[in-house]
N, CA, C and O atoms as a GROMACS GRO file, in nm:
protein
  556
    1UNK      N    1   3.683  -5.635  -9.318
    1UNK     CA    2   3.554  -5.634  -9.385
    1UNK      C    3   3.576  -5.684  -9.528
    1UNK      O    4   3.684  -5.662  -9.583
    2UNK      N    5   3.485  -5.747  -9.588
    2UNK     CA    6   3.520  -5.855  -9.674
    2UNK      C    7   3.530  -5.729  -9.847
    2UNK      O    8   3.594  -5.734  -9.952
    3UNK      N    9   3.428  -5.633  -9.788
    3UNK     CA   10   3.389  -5.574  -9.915
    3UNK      C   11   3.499  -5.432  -9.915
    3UNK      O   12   3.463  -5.336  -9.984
    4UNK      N   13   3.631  -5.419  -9.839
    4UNK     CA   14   3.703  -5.325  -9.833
    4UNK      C   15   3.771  -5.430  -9.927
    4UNK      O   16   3.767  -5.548  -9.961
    5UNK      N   17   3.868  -5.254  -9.958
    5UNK     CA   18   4.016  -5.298 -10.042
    5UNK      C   19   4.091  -5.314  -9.927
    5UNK      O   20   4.078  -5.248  -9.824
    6UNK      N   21   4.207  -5.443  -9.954
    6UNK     CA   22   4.276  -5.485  -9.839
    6UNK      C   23   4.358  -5.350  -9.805
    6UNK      O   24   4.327  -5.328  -9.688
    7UNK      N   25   4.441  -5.254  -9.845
    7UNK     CA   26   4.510  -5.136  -9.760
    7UNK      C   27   4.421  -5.076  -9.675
    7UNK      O   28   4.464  -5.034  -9.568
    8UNK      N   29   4.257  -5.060  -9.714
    8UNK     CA   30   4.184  -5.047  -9.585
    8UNK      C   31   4.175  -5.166  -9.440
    8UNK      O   32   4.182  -5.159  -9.318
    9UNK      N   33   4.157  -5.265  -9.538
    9UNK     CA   34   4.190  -5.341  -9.376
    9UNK      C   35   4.264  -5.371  -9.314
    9UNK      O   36   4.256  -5.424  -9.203
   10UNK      N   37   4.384  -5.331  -9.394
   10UNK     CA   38   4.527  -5.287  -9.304
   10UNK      C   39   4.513  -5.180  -9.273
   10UNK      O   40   4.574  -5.182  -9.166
   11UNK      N   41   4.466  -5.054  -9.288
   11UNK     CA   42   4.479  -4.943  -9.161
   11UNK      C   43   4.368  -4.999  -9.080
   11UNK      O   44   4.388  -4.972  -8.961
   12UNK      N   45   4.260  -5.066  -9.098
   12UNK     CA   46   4.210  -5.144  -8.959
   12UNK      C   47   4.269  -5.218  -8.864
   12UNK      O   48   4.253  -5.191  -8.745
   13UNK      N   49   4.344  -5.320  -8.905
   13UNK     CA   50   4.439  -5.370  -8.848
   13UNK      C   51   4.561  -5.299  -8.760
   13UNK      O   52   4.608  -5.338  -8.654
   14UNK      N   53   4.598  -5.175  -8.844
   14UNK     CA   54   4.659  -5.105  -8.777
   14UNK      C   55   4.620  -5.023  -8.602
   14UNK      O   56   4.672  -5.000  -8.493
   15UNK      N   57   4.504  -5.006  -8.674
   15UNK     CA   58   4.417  -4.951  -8.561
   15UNK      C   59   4.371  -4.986  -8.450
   15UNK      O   60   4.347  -4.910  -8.357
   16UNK      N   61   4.356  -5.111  -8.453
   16UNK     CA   62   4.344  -5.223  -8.349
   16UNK      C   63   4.444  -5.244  -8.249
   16UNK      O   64   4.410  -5.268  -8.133
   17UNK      N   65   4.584  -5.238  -8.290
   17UNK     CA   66   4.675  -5.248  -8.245
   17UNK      C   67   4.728  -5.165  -8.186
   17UNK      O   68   4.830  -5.204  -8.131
   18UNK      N   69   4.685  -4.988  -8.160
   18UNK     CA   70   4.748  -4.870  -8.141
   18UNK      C   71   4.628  -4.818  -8.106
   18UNK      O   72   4.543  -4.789  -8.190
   19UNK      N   73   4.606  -4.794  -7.931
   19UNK     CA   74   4.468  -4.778  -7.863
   19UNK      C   75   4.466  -4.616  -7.913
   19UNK      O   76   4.358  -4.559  -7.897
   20UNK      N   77   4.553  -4.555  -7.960
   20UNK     CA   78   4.531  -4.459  -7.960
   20UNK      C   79   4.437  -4.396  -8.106
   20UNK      O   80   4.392  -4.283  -8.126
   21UNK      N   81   4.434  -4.480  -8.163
   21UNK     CA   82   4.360  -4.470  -8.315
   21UNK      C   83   4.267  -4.530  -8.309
   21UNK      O   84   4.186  -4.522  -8.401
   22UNK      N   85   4.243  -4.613  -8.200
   22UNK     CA   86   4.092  -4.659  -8.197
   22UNK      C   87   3.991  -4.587  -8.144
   22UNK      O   88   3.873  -4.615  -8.166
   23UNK      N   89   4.034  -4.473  -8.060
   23UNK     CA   90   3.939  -4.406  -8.061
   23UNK      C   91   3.925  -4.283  -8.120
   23UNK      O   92   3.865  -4.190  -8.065
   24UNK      N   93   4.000  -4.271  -8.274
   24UNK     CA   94   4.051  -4.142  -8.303
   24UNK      C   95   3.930  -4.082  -8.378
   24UNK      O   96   3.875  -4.158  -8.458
   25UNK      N   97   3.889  -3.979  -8.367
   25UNK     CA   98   3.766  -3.918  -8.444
   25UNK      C   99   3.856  -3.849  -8.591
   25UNK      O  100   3.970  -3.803  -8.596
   26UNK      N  101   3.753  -3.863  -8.702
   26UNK     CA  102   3.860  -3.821  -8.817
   26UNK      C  103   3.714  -3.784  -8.908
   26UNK      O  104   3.606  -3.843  -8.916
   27UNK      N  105   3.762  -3.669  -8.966
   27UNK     CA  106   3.685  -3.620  -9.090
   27UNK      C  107   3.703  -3.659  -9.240
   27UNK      O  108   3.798  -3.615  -9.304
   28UNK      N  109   3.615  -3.738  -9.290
   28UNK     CA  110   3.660  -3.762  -9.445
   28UNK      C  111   3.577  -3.664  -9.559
   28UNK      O  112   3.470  -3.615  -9.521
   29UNK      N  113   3.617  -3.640  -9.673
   29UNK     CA  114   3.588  -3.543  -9.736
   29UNK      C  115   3.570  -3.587  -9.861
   29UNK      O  116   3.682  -3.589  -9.912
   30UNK      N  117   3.487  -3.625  -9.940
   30UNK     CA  118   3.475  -3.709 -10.074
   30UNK      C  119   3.435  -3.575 -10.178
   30UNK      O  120   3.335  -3.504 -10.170
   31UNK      N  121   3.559  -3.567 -10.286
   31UNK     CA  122   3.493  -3.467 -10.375
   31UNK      C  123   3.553  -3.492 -10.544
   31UNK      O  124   3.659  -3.545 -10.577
   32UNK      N  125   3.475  -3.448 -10.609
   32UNK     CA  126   3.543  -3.472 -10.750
   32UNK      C  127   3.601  -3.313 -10.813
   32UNK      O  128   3.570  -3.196 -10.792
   33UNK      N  129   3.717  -3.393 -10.913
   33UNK     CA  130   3.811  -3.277 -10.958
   33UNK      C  131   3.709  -3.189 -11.123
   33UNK      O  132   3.727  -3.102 -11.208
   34UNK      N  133   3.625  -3.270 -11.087
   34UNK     CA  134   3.535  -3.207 -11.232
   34UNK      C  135   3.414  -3.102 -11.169
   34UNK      O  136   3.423  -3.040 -11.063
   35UNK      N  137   3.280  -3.100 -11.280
   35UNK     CA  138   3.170  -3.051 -11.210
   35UNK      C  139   3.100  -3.191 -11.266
   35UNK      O  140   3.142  -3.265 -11.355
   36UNK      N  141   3.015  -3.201 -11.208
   36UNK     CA  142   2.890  -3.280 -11.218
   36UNK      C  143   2.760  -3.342 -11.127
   36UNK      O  144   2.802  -3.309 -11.016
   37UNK      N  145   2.707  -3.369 -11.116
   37UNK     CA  146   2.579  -3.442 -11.071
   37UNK      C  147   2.581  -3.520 -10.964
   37UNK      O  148   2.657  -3.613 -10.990
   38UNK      N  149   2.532  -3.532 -10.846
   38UNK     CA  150   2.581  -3.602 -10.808
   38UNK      C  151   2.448  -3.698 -10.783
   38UNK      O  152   2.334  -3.660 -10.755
   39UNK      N  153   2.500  -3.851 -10.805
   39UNK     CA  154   2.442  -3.988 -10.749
   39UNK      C  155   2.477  -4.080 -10.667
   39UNK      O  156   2.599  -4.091 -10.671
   40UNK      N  157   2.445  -4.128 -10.618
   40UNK     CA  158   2.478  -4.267 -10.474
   40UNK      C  159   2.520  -4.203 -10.385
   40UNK      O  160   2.612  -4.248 -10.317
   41UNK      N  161   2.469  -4.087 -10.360
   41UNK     CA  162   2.518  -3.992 -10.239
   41UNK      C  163   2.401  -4.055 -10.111
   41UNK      O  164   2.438  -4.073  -9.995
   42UNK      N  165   2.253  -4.084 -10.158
   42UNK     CA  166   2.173  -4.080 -10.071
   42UNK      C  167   2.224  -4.263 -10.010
   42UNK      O  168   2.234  -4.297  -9.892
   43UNK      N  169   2.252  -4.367 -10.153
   43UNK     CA  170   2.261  -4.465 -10.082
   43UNK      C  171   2.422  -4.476  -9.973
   43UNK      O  172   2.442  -4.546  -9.873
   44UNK      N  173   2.530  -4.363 -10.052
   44UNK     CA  174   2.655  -4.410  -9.960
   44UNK      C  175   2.586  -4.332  -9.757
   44UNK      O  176   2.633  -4.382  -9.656
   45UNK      N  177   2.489  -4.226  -9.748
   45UNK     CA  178   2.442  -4.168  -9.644
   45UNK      C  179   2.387  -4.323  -9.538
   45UNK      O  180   2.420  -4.350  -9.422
   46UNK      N  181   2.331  -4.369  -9.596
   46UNK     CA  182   2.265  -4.532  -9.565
   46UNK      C  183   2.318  -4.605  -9.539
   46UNK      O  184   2.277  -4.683  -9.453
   47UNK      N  185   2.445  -4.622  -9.601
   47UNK     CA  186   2.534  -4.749  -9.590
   47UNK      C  187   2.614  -4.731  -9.452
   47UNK      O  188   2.628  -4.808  -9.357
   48UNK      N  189   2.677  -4.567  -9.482
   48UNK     CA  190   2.743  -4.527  -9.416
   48UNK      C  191   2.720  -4.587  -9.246
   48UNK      O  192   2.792  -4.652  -9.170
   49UNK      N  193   2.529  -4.502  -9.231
   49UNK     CA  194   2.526  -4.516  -9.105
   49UNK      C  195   2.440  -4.674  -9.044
   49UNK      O  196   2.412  -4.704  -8.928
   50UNK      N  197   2.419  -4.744  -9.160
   50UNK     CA  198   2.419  -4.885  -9.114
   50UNK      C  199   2.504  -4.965  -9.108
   50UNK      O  200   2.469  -5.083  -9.116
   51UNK      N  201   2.636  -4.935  -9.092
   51UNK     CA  202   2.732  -4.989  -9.051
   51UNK      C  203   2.833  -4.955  -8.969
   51UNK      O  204   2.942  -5.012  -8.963
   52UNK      N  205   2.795  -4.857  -8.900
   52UNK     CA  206   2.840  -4.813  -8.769
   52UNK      C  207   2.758  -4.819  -8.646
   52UNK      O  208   2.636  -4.826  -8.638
   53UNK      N  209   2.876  -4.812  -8.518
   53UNK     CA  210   2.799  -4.844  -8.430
   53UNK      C  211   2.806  -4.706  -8.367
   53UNK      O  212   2.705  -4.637  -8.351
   54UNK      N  213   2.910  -4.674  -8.338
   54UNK     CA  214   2.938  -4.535  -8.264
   54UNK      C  215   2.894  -4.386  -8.308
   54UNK      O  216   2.880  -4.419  -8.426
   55UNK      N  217   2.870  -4.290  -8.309
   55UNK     CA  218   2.824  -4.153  -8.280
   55UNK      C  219   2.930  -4.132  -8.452
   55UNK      O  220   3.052  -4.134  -8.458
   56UNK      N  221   2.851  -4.117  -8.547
   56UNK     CA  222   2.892  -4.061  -8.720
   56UNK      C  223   2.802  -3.967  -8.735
   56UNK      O  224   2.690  -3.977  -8.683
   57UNK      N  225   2.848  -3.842  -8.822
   57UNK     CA  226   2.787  -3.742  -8.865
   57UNK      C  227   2.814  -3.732  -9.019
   57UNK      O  228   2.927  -3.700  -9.056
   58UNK      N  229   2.721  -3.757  -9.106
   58UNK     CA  230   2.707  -3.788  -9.243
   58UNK      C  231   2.657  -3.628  -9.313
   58UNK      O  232   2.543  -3.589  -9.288
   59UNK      N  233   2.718  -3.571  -9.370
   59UNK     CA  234   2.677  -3.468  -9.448
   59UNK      C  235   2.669  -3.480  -9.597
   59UNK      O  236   2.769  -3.527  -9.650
   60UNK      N  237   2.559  -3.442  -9.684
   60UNK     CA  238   2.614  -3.494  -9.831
   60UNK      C  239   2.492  -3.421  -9.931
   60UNK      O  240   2.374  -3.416  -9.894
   61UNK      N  241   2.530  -3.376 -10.037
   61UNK     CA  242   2.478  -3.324 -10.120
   61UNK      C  243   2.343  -3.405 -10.155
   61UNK      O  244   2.344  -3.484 -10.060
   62UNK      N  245   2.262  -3.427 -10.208
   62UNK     CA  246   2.156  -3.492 -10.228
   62UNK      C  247   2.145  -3.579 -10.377
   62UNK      O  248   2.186  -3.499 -10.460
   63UNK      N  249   2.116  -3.679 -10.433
   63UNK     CA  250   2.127  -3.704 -10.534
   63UNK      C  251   2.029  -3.640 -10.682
   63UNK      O  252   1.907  -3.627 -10.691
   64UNK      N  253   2.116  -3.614 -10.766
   64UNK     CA  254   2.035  -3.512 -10.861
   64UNK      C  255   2.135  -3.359 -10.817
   64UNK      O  256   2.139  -3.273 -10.906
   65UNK      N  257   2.194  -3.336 -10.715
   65UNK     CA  258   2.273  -3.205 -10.686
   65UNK      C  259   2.354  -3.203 -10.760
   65UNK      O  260   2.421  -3.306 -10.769
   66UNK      N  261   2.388  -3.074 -10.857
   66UNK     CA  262   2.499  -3.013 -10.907
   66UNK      C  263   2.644  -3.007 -10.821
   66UNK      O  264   2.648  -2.966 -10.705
   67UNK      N  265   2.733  -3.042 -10.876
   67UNK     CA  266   2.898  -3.048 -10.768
   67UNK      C  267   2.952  -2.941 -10.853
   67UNK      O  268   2.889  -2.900 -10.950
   68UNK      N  269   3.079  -2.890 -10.818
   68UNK     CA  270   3.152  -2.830 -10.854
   68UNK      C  271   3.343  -2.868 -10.806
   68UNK      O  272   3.388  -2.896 -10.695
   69UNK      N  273   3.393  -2.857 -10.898
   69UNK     CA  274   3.554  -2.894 -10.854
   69UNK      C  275   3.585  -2.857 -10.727
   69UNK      O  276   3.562  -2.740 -10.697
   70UNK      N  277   3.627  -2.923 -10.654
   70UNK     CA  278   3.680  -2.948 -10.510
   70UNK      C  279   3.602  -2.941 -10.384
   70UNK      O  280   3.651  -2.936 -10.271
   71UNK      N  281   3.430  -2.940 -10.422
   71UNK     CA  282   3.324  -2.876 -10.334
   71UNK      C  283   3.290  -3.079 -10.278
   71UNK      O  284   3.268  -3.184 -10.338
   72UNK      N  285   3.306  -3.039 -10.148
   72UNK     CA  286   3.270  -3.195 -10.107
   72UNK      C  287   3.129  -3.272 -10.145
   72UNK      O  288   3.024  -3.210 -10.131
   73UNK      N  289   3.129  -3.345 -10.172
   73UNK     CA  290   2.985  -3.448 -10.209
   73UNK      C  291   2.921  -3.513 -10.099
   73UNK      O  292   2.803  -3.541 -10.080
   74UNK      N  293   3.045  -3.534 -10.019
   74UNK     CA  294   2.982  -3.611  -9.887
   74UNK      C  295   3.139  -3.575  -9.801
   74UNK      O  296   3.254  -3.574  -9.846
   75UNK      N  297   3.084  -3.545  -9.646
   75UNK     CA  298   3.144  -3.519  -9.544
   75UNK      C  299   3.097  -3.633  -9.450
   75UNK      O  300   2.979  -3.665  -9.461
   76UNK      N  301   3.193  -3.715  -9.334
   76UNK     CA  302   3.170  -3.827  -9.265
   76UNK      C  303   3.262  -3.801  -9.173
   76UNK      O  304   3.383  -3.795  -9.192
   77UNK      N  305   3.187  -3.781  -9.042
   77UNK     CA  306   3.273  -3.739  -8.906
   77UNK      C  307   3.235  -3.875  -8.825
   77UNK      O  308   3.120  -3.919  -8.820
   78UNK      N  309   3.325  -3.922  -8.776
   78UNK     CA  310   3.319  -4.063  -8.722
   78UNK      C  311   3.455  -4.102  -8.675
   78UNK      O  312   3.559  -4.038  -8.692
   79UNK      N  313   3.438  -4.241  -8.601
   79UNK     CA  314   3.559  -4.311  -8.535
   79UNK      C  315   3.623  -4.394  -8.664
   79UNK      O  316   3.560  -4.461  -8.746
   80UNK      N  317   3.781  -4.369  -8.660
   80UNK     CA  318   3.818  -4.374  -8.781
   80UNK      C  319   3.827  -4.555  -8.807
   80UNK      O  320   3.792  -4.599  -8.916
   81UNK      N  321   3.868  -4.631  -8.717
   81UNK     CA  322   3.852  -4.760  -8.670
   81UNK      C  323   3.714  -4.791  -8.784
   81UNK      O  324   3.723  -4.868  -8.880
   82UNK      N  325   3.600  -4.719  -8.749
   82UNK     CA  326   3.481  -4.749  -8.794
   82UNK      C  327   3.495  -4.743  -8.946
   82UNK      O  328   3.484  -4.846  -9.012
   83UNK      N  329   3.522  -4.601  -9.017
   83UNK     CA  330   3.517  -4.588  -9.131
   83UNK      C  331   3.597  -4.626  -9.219
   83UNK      O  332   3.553  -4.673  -9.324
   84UNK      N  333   3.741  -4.616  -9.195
   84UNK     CA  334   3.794  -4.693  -9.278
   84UNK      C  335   3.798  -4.771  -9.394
   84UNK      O  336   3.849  -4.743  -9.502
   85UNK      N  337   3.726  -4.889  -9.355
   85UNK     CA  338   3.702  -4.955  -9.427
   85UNK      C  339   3.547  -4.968  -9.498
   85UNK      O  340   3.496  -5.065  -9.554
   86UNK      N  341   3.493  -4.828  -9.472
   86UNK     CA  342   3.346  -4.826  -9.572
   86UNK      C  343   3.396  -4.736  -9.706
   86UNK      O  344   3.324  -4.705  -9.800
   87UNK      N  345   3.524  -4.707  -9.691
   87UNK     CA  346   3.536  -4.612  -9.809
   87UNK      C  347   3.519  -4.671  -9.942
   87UNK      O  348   3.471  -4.598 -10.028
   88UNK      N  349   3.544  -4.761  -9.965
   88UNK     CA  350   3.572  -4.885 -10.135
   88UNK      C  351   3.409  -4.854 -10.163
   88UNK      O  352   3.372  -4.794 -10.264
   89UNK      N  353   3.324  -4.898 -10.068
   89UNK     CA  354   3.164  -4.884 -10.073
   89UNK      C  355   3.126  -4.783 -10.126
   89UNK      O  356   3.090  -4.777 -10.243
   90UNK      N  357   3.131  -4.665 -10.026
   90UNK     CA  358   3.059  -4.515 -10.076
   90UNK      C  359   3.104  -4.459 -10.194
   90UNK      O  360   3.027  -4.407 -10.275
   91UNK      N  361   3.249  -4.468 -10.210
   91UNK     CA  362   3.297  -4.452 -10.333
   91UNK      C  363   3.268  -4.494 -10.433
   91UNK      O  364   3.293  -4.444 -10.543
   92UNK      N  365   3.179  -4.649 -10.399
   92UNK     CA  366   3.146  -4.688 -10.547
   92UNK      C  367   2.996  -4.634 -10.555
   92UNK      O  368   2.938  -4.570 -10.643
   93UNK      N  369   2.970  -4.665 -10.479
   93UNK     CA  370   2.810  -4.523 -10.504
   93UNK      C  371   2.846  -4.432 -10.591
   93UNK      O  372   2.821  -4.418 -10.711
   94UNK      N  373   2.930  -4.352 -10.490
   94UNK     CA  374   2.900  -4.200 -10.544
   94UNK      C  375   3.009  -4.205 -10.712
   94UNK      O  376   3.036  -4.108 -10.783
   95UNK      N  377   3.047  -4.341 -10.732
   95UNK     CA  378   3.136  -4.322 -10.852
   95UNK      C  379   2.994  -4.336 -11.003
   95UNK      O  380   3.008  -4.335 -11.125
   96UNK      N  381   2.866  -4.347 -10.916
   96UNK     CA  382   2.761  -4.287 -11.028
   96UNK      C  383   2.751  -4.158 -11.074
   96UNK      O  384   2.661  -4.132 -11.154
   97UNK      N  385   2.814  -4.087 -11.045
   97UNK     CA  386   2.813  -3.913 -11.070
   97UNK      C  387   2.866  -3.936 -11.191
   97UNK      O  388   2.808  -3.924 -11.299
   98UNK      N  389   2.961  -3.963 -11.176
   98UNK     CA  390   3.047  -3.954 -11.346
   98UNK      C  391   2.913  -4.022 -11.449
   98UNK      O  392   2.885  -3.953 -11.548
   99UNK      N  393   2.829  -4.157 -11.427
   99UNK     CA  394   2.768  -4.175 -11.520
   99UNK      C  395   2.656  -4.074 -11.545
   99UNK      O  396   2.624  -4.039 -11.659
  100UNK      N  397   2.599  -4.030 -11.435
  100UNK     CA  398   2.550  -3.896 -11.458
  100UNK      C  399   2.545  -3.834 -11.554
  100UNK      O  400   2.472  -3.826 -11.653
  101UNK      N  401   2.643  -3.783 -11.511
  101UNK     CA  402   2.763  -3.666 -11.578
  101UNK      C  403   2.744  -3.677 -11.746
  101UNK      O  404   2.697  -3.587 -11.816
  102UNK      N  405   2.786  -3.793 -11.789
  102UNK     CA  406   2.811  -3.805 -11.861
  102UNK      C  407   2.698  -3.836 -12.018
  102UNK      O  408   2.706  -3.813 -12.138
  103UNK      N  409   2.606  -3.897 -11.929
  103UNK     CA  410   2.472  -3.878 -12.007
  103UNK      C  411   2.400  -3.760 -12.001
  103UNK      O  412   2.316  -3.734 -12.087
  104UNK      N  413   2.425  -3.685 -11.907
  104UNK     CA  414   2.332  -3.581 -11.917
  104UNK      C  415   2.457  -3.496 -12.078
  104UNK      O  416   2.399  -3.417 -12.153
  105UNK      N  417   2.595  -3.523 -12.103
  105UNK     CA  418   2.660  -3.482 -12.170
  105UNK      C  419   2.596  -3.548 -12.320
  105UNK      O  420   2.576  -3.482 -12.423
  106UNK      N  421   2.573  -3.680 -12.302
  106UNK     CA  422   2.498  -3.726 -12.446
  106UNK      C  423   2.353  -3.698 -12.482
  106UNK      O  424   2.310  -3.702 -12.597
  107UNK      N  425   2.272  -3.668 -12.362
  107UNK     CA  426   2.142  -3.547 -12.389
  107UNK      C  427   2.171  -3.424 -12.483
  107UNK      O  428   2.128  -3.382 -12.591
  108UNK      N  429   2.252  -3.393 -12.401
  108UNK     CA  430   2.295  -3.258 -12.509
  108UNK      C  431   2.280  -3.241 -12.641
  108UNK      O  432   2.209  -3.185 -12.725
  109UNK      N  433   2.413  -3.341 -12.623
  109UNK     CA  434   2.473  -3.348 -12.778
  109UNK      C  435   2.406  -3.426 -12.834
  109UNK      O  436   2.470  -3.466 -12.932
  110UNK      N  437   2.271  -3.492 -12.825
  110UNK     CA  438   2.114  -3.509 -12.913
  110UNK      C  439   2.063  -3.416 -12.970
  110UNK      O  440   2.000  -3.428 -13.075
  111UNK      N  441   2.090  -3.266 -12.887
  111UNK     CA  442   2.009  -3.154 -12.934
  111UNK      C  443   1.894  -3.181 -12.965
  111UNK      O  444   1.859  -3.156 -13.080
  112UNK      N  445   1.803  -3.238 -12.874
  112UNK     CA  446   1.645  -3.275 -12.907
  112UNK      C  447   1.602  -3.371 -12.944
  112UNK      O  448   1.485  -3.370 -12.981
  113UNK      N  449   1.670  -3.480 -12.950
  113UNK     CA  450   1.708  -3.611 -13.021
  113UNK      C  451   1.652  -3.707 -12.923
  113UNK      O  452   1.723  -3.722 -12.824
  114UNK      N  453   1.565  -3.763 -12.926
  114UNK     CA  454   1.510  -3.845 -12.740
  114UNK      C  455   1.615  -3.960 -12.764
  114UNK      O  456   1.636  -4.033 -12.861
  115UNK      N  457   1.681  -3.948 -12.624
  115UNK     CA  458   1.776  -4.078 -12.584
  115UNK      C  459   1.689  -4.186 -12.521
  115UNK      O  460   1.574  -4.155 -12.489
  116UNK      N  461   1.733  -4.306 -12.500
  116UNK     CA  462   1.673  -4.423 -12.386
  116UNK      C  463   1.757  -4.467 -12.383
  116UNK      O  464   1.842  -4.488 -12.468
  117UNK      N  465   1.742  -4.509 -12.214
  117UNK     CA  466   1.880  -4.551 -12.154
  117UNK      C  467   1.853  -4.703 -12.150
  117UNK      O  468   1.772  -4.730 -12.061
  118UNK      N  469   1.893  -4.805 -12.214
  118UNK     CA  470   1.846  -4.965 -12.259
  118UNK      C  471   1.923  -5.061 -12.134
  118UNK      O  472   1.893  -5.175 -12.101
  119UNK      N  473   2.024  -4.981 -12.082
  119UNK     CA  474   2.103  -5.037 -11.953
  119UNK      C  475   2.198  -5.185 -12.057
  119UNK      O  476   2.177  -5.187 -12.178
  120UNK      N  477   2.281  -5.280 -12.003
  120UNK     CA  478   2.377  -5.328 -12.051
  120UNK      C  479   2.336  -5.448 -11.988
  120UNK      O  480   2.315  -5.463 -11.868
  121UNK      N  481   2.324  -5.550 -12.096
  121UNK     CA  482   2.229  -5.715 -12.035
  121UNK      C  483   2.336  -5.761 -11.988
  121UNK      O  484   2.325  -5.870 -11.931
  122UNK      N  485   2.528  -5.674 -11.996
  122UNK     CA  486   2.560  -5.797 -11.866
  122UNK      C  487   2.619  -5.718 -11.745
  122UNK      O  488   2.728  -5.750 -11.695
  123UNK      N  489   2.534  -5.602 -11.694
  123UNK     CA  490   2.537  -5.517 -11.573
  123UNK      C  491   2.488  -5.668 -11.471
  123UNK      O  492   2.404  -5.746 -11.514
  124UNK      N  493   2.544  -5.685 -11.362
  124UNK     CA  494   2.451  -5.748 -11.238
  124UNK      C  495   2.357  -5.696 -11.190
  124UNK      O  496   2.372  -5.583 -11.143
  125UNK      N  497   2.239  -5.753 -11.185
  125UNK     CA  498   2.135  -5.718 -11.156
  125UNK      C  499   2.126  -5.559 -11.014
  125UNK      O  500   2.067  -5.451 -11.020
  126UNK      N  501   2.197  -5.608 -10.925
  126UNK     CA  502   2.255  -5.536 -10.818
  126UNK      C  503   2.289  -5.384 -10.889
  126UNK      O  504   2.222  -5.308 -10.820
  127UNK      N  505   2.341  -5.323 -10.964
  127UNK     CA  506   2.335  -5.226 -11.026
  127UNK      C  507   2.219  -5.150 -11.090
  127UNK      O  508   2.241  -5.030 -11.107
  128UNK      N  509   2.105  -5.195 -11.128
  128UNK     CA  510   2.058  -5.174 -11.237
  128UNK      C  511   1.971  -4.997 -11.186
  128UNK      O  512   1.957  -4.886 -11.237
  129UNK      N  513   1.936  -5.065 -11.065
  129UNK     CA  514   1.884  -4.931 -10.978
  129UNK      C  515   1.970  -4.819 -10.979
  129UNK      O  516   1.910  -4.729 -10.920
  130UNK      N  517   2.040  -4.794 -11.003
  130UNK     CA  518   2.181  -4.670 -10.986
  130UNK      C  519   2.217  -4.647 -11.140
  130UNK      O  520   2.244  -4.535 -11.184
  131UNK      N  521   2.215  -4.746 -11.208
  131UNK     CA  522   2.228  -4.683 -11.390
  131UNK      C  523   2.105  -4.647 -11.393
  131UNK      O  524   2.110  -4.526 -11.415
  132UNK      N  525   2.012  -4.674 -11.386
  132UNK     CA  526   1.875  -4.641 -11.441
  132UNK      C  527   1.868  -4.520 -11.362
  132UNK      O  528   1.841  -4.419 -11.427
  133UNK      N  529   1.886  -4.504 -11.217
  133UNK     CA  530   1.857  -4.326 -11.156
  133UNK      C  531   1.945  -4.221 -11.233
  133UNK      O  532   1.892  -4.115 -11.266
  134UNK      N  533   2.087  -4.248 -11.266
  134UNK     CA  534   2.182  -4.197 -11.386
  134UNK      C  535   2.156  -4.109 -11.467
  134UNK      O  536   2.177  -3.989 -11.487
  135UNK      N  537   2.075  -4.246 -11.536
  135UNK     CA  538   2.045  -4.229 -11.683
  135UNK      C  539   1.876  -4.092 -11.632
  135UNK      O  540   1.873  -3.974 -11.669
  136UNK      N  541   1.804  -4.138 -11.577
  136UNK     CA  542   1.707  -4.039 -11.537
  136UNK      C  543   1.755  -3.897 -11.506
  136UNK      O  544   1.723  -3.793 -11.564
  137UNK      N  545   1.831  -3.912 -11.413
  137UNK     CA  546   1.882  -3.760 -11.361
  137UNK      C  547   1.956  -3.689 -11.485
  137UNK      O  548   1.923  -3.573 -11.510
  138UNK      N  549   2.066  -3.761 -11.575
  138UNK     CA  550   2.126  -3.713 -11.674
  138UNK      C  551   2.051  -3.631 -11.756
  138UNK      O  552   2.092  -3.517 -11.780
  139UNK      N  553   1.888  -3.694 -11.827
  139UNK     CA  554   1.814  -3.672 -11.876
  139UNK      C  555   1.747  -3.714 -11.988
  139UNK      O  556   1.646  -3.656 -12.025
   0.00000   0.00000   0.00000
């Protein structure tokens, strides 16, 4: 898959080759070592299951949900063949939490101070939807 990191499409590759991992069912567990917010949870839920073909079970906090250190964000029960290589993806979703996170940290420390989030004229357009929900949820 073009949009994996290649060590994922080498355990695809791997998998292909060893009937026994192609049909292996496997649980993945996505969580952060901090607390914070979580975002791109609803779009990695989407991605997830439009790009599978076989029987996946997507569990995941909701976006705008509070996380806590080691508490999963998203759970994905599926054929591992399948998932593999969606991880680079969801991960970059859900790697909006931290921006979250982190504005709702510069709300704060405004202490009443109104922020606006002006977004960055050289973000790709393709982003702009996911900083801007961020910057909303942060506050």
């Amino acid at each position: 898959m073009k949009i994996a990191d290649e060590y994922f499409n080498n355990c695809r590759k791997i998998a292909v080759r060893n009937p026994e991992l192609m049909g292996k069912k496997v649980r993945y567990k996505a969580f952060a070592r901090e607390n914070g917010i979580t975002v791109g949870s609803n779009k990695s839920v989407n991605f997830i299951k439009e790009n599978t073909y076989g029987p996946v079970k997507v569990m995941g906090l909701k976006d705008g949900d509070i996380f806590y250190p080691g508490e999963p964000v998203l759970i994905i029960e599926g054929n591992f063949y399948e998932l593999v290589v969606l991880e680079t993806t969801y991960l970059g979703f859900l790697s909006y939490s931290g921006a979250v996170t982190e504005m709702a940290e510069i709300v704060r420390s405004a202490n009443g101070t109104p922020v606006i989030d002006m977004s960055a004229r050289h973000f790709p357009w393709q982003i702009i939807e996911e900083t801007a929900l961020a910057a909303y949820l942060g506050g």
